[in-house]
GURO-488093 format. One record per residue (C-alpha): residue number from 1; x, y, z. Coordinates in nm, 4 decimals, always signed. Layout:
<rs>
r i = NUM X = X Y = Y Z = Z
...
</rs>
This chain:
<rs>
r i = 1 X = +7.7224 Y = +1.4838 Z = -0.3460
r i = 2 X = +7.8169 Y = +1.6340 Z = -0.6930
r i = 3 X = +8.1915 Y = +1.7411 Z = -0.5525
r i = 4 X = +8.1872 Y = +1.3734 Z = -0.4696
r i = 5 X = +8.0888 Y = +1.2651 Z = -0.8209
r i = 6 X = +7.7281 Y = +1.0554 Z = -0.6437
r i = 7 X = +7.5162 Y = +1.2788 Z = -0.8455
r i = 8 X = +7.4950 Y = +1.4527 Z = -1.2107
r i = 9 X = +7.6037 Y = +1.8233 Z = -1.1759
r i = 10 X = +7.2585 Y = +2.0173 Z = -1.3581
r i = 11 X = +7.4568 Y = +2.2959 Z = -1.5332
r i = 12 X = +7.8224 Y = +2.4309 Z = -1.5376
r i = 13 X = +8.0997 Y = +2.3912 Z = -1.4544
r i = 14 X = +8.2835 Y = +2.2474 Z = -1.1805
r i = 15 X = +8.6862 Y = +2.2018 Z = -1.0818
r i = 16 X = +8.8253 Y = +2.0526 Z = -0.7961
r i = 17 X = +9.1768 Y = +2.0976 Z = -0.7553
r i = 18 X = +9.2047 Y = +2.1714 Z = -1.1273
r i = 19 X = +9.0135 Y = +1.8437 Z = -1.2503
r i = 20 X = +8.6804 Y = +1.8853 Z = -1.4217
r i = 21 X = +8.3951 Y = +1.7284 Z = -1.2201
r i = 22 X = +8.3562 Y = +1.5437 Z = -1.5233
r i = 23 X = +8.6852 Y = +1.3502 Z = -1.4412
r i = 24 X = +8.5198 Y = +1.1630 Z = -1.2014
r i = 25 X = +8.7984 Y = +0.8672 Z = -1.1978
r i = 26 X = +9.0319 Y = +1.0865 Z = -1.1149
r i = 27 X = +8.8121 Y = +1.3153 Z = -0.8962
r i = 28 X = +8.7909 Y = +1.0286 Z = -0.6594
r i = 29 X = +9.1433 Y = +0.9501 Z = -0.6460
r i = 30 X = +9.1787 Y = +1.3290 Z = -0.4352
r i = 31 X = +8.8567 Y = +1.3575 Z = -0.1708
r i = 32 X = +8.7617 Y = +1.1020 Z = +0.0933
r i = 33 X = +8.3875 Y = +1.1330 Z = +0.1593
r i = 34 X = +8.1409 Y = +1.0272 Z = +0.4998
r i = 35 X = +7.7637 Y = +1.0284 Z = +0.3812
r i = 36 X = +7.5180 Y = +1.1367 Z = +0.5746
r i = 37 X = +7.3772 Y = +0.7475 Z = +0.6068
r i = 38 X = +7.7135 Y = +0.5417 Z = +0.5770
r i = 39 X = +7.6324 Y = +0.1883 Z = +0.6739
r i = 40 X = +7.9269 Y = +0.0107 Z = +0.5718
r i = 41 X = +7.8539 Y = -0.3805 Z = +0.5028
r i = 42 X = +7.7188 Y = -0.5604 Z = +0.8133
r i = 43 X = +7.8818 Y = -0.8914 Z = +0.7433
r i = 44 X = +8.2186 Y = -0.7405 Z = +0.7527
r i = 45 X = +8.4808 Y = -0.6711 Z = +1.0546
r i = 46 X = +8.5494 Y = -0.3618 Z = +1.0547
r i = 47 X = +8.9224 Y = -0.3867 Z = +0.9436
r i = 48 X = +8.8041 Y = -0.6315 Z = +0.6485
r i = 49 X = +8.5672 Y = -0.3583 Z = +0.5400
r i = 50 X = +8.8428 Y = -0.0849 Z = +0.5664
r i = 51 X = +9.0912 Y = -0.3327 Z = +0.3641
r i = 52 X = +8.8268 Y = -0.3683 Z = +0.0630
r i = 53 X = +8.7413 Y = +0.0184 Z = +0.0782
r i = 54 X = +9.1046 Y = +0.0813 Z = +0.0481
r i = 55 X = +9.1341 Y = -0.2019 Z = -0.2639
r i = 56 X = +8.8634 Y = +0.0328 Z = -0.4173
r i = 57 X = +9.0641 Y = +0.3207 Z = -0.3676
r i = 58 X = +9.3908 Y = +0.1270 Z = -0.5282
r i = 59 X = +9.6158 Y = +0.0770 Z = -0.2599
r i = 60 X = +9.8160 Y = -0.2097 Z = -0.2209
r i = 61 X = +9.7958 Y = -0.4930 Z = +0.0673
r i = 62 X = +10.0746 Y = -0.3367 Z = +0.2052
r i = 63 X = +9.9730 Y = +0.0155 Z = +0.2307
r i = 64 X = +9.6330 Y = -0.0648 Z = +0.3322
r i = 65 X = +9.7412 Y = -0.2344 Z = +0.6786
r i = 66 X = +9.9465 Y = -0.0122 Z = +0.8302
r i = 67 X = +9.7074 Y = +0.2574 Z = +0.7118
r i = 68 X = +9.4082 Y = +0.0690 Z = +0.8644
r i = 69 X = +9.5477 Y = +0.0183 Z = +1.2251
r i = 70 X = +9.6375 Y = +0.3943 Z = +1.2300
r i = 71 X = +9.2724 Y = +0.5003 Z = +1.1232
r i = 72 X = +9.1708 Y = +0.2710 Z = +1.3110
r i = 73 X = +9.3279 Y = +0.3627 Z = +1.6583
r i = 74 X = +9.2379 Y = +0.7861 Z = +1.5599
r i = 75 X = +8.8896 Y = +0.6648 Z = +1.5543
r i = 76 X = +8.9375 Y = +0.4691 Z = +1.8924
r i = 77 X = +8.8076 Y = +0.1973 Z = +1.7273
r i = 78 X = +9.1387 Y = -0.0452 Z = +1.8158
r i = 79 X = +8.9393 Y = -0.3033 Z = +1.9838
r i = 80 X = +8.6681 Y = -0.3461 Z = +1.7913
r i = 81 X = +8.8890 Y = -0.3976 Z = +1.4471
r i = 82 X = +8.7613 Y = -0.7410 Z = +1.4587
r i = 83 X = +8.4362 Y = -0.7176 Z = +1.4923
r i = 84 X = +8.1203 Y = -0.7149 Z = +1.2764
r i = 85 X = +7.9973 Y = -0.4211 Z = +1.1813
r i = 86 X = +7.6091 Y = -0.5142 Z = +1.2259
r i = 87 X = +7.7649 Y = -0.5227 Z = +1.6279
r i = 88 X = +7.8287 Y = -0.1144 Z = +1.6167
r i = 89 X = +7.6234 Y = +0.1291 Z = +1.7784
r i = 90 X = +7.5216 Y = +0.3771 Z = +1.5551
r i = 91 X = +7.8437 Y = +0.6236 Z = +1.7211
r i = 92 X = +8.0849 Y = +0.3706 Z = +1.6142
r i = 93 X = +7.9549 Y = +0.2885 Z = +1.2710
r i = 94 X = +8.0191 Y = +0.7089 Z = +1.2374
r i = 95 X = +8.3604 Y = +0.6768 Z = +1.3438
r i = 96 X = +8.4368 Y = +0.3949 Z = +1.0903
r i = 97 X = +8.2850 Y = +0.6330 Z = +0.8020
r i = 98 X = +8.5082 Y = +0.8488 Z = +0.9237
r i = 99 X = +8.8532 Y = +0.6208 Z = +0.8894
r i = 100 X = +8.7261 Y = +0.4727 Z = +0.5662
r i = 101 X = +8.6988 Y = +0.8714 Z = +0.4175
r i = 102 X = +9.0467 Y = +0.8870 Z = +0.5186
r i = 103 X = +9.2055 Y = +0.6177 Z = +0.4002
r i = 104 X = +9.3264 Y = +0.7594 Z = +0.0876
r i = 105 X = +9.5190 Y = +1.0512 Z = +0.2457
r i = 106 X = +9.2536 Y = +1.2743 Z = +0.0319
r i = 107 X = +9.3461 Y = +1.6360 Z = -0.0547
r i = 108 X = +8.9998 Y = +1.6920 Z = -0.0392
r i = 109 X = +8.7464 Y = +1.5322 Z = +0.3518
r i = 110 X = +8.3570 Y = +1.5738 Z = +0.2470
r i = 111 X = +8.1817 Y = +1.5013 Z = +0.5829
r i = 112 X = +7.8068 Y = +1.5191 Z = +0.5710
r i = 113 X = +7.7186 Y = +1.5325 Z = +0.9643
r i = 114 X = +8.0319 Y = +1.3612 Z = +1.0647
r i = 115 X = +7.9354 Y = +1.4501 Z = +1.4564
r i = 116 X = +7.6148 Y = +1.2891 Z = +1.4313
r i = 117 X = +7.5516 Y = +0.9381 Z = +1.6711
r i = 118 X = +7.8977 Y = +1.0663 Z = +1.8431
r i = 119 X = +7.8945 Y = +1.1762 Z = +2.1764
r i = 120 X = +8.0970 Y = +1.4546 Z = +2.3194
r i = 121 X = +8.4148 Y = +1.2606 Z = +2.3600
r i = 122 X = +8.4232 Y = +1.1383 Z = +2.0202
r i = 123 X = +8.3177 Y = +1.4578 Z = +1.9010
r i = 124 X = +8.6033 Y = +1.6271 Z = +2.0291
r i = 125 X = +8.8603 Y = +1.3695 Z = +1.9563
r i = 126 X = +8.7529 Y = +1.3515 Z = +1.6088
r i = 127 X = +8.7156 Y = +1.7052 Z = +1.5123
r i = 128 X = +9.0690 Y = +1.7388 Z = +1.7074
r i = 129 X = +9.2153 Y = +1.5242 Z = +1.4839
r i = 130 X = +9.0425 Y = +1.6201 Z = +1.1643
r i = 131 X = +9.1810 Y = +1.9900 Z = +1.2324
r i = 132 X = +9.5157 Y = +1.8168 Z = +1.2787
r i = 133 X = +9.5379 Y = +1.6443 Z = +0.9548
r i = 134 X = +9.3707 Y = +1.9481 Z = +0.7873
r i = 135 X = +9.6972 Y = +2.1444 Z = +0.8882
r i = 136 X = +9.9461 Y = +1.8769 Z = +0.8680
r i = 137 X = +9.8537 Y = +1.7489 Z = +0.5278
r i = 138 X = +9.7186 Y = +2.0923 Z = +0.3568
r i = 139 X = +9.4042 Y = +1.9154 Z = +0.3414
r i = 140 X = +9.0443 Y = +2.0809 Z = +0.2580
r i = 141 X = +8.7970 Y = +1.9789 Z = +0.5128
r i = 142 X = +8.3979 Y = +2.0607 Z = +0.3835
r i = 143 X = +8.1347 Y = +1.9341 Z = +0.6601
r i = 144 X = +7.7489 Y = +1.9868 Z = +0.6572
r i = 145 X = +7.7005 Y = +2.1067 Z = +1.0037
r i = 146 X = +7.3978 Y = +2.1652 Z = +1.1976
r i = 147 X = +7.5602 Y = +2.1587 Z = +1.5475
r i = 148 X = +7.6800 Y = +2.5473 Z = +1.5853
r i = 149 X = +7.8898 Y = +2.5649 Z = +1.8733
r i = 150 X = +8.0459 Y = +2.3042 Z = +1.6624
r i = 151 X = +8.0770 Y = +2.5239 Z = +1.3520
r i = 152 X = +8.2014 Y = +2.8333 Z = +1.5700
r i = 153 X = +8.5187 Y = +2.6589 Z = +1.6663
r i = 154 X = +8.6078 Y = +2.4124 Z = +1.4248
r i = 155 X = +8.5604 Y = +2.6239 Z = +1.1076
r i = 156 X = +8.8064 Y = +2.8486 Z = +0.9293
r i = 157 X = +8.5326 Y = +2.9559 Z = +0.6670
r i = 158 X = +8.1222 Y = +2.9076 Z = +0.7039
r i = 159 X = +7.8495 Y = +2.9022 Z = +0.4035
r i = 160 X = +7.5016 Y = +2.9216 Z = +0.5265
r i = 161 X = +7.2486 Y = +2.7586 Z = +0.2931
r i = 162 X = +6.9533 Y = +2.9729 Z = +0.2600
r i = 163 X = +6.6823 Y = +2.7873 Z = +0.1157
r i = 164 X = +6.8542 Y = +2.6515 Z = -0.2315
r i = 165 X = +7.1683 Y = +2.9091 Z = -0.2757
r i = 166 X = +7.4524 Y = +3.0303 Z = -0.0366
r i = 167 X = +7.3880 Y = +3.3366 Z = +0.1894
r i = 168 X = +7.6228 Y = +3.4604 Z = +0.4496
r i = 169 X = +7.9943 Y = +3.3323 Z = +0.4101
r i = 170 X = +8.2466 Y = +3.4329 Z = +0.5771
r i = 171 X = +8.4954 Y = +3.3267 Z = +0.9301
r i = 172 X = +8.3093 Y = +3.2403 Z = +1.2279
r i = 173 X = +8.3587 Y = +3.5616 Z = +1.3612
r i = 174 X = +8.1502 Y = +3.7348 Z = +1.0393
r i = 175 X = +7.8658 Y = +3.5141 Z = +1.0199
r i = 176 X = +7.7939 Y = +3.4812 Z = +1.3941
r i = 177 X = +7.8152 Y = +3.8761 Z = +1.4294
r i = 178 X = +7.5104 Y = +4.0414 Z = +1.4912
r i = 179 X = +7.1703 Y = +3.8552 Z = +1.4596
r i = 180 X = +7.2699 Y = +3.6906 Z = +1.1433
r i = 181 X = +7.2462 Y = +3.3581 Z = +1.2735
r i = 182 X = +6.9276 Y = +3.3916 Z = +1.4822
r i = 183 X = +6.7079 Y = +3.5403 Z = +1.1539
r i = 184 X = +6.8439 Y = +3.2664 Z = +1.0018
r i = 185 X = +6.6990 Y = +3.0013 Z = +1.1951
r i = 186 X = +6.3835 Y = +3.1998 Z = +1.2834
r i = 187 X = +6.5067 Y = +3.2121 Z = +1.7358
r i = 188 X = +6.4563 Y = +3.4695 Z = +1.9429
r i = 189 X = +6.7710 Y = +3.6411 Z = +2.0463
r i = 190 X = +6.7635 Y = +3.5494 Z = +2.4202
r i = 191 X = +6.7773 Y = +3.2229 Z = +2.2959
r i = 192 X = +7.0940 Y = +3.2021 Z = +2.1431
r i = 193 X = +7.4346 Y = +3.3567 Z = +2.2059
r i = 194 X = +7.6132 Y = +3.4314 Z = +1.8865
r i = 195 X = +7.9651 Y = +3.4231 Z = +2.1038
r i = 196 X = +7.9340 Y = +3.0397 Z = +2.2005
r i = 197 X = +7.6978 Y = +2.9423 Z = +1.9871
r i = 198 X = +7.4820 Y = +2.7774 Z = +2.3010
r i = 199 X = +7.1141 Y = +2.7497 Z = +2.2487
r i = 200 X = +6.9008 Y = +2.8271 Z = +2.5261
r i = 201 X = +6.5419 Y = +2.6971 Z = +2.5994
r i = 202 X = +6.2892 Y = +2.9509 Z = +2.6264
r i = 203 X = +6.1553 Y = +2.9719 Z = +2.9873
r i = 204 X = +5.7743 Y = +3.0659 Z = +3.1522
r i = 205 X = +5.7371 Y = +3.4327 Z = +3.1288
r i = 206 X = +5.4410 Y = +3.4915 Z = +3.3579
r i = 207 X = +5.4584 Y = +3.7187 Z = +3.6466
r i = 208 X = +5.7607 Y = +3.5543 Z = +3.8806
r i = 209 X = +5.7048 Y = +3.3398 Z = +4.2270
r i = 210 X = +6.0590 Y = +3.3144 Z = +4.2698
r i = 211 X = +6.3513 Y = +3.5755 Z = +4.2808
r i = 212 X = +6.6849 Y = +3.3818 Z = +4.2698
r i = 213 X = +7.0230 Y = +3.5455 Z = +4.3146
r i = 214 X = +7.2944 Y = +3.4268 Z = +4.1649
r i = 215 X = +7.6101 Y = +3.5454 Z = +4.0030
r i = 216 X = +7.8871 Y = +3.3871 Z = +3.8192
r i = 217 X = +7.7279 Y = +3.1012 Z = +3.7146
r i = 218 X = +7.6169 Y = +2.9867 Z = +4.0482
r i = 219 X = +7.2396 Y = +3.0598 Z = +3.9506
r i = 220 X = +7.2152 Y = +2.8291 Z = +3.6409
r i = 221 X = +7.1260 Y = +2.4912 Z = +3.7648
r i = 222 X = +6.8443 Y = +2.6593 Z = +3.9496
r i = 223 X = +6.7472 Y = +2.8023 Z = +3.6521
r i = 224 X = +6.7034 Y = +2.4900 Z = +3.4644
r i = 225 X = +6.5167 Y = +2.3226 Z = +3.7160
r i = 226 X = +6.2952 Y = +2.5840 Z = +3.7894
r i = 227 X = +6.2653 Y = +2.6007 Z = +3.3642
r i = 228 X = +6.2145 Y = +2.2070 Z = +3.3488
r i = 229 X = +5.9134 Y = +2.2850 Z = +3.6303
r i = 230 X = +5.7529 Y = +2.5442 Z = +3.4365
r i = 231 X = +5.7909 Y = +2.7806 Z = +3.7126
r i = 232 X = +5.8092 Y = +3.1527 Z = +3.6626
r i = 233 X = +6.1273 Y = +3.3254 Z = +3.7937
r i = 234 X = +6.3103 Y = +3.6556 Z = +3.8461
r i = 235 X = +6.6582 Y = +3.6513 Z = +3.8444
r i = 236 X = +6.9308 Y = +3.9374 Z = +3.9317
r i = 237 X = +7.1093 Y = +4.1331 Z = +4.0183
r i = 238 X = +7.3699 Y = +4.0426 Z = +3.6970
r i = 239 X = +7.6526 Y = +4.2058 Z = +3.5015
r i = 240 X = +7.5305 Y = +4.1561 Z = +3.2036
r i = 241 X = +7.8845 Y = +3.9778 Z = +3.0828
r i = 242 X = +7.7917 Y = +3.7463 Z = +3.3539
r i = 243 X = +7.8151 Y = +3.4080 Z = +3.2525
r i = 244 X = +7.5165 Y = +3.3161 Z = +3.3521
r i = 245 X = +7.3433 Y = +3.6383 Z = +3.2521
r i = 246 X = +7.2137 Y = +3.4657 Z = +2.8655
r i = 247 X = +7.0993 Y = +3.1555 Z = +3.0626
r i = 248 X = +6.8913 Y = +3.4422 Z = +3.2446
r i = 249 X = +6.7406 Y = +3.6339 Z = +2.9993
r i = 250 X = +6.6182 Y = +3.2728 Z = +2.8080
r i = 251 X = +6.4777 Y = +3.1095 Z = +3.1151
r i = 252 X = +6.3875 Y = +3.4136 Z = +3.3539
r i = 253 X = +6.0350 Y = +3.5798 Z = +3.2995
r i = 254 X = +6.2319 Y = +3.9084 Z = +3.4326
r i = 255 X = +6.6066 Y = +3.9919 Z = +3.4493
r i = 256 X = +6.7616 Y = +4.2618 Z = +3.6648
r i = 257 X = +7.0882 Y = +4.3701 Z = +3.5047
r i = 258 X = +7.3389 Y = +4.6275 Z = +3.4763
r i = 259 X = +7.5877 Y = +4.7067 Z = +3.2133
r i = 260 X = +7.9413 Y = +4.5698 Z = +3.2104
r i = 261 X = +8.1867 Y = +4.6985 Z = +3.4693
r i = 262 X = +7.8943 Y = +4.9894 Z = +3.5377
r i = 263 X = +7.8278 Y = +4.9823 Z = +3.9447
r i = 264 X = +7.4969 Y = +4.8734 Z = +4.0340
r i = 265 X = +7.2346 Y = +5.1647 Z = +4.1571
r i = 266 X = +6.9754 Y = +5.2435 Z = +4.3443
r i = 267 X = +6.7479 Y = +5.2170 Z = +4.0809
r i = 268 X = +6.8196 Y = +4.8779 Z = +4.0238
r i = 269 X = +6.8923 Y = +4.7656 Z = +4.3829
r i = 270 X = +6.5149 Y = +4.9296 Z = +4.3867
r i = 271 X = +6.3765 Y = +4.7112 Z = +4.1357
r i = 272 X = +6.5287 Y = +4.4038 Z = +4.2424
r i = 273 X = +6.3489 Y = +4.4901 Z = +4.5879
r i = 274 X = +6.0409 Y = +4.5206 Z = +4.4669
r i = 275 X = +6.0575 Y = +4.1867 Z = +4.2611
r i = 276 X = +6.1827 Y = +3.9890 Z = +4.5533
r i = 277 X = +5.8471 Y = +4.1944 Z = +4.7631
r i = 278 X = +5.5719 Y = +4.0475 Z = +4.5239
r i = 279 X = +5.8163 Y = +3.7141 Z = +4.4653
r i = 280 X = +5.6462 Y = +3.4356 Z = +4.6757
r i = 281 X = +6.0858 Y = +3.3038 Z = +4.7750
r i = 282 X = +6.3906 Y = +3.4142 Z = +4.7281
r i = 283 X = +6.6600 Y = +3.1609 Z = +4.7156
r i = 284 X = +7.0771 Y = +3.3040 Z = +4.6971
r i = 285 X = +7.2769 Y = +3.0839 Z = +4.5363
r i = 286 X = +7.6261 Y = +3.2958 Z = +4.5675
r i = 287 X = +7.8229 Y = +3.1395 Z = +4.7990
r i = 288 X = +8.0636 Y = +3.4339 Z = +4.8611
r i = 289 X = +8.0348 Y = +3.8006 Z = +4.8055
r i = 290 X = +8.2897 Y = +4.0957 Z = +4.7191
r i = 291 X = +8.2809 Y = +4.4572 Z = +4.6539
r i = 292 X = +8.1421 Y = +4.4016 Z = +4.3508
r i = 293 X = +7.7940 Y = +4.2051 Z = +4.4131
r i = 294 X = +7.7326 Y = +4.3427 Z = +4.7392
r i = 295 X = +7.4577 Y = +4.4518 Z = +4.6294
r i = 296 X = +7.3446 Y = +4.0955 Z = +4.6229
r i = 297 X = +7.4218 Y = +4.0504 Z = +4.9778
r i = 298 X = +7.2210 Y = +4.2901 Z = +5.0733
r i = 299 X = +6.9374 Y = +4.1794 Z = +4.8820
r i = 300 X = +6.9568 Y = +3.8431 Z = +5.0737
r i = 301 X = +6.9491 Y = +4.0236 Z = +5.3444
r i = 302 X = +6.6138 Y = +4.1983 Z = +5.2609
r i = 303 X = +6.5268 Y = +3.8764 Z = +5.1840
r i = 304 X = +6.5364 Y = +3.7677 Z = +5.5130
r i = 305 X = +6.4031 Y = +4.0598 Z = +5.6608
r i = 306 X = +6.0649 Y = +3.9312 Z = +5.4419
r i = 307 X = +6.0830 Y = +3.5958 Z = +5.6017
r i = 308 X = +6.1058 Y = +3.4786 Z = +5.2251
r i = 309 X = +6.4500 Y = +3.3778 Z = +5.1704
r i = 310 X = +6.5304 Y = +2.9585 Z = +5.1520
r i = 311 X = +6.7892 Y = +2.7514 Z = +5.1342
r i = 312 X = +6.8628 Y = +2.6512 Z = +4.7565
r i = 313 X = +6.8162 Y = +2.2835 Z = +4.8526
r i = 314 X = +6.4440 Y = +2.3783 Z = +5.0020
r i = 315 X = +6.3421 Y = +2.5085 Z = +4.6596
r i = 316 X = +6.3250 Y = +2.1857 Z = +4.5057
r i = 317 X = +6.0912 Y = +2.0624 Z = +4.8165
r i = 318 X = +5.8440 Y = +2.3668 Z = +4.7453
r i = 319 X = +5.4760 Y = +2.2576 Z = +4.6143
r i = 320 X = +5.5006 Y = +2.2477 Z = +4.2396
r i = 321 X = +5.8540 Y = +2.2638 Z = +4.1883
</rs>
């Protein structure tokens, strides 16, 4: 809000693009800014509101027009030019924030949330074409983001705000190394994956009732329902660069694993035995098996053997799930 000359600065000094802070006339001229809670006036259309917001910003008439159906149709908000704001979900009244930020070709974007109301479409259309115009029109791009699979890919350069000053800066690939990111927001680290940024629920970690075996993602929608149910689970046996294996470790009260491109052993065919013995069912949810998860097969097998192995479909039929 300083940068964007809404509030005092406190002390020092600040430049943007060689202008003193204190410019703020001119200041304004360069950035195109999205609060947090843009509104926009209610009694306007939306293209009448981006025609006045681009008088403010001292273009003519005819630059404004052209400029405005252009925004306009990046925002995907073509059809609705004509109607009144106080009509806009709260997704579309984001996307018009956005347009009206632009509308100035700014050197500088200041996007507080920009991605909040949107849903995924919108998100990735608009951060598609943000990163576009970033590179096509050398322009700096600073966004308040909370969403951090968001951050991860969209971001050359991330500033985490500790408390009231700047910790950890750095590219995506610095500041989500390690378990920066999790001791910053206080998570366990099975439940988030500093590679994707994904966030995982935490799941029941009482002694298991079910063993499920999965593999290459075919395990994770049993995992969320039996999560969503409360149910303790065991899951294995996964690689764990398994797709599915982070899912796992979040939602499963115990994980068989083995190390990347490692072949599984006895010891851990062993253990995923005796799990599957105390388990009350076993459900497989591979579809297909190779050289390289036979080991699962024959755990179905065993399975069988045990007269506890069901159909994935009978799981959700059990009592209490």
């Amino acid at each position: 809000k300083i940068i964007a000359t809404l509030l005092q600065k406190t002390e020092g000094d600040i430049h943007v693009c060689g202008i003193n802070i204190d410019n703020d006339r001119e200041i304004r001229k360069i950035i195109g800014y999205l609060p947090q809670d843009f509104i926009g006036y209610p009694q306007y259309s939306a293209r009448d509101f981006l025609l006045y917001m681009a008088v403010l910003k001292g273009m003519t008439r005819s630059q404004a027009v052209p400029k405005i159906q252009e925004l306009l149709h990046m925002v995907r908000l073509q059809e609705a030019g004509n109607k009144k704001i106080r009509t806009f979900s709260g997704g579309m009244r984001r996307r018009l924030g956005i347009a009206q930020a632009l509308l100035n070709d700014p050197d500088i974007l200041i996007l507080d949330e920009p991605t909040s109301y949107l849903d995924m479409r919108y998100k990735i259309d608009i951060l598609s074409s943000i990163r576009r115009l970033a590179a096509e029109r050398n322009m700096a791009v600073v966004m308040s983001l909370h969403e951090l699979d968001l951050a991860l890919k969209v971001s050359d350069v991330i500033a985490c705000v500790e408390g009231d000053h700047i910790g950890k800066t750095g590219t995506p690939e610095e500041v989500f190394s390690g378990d920066y990111i999790q001791k910053l927001y206080g998570v366990d680290a099975e439940c988030f994956d500093p590679r994707t940024g994904a966030v995982y629920l935490r799941g029941n970690k009482s002694r298991p009732k079910i063993f499920v075996i999965g593999g290459a993602g075919s395990g994770i929608p049993v995992y969320h329902a039996l999560q969503r149910k409360n149910v303790p689970f065991a899951a294995g046996i996964l690689m764990e660069n398994d797709v599915e294996y982070q899912d796992s470790c979040a939602a499963a009260s115990r994980v068989v694993s083995v190390k990347p491109f490692f072949p599984v052993t006895e010891e851990e065919i062993a253990e995923a035995r005796s799990w599957i013995k105390t388990c009350e069912t076993c459900v497989c949810c591979a579809e297909t098996f190779g050289p390289y998860n036979e080991a699962n097969r024959a755990l179905c097998e065993y399975a069988k053997t045990l007269g506890k192995l069901i159909p994935v479909e009978a799981l959700y039929h059990l009592e209490g799930i």
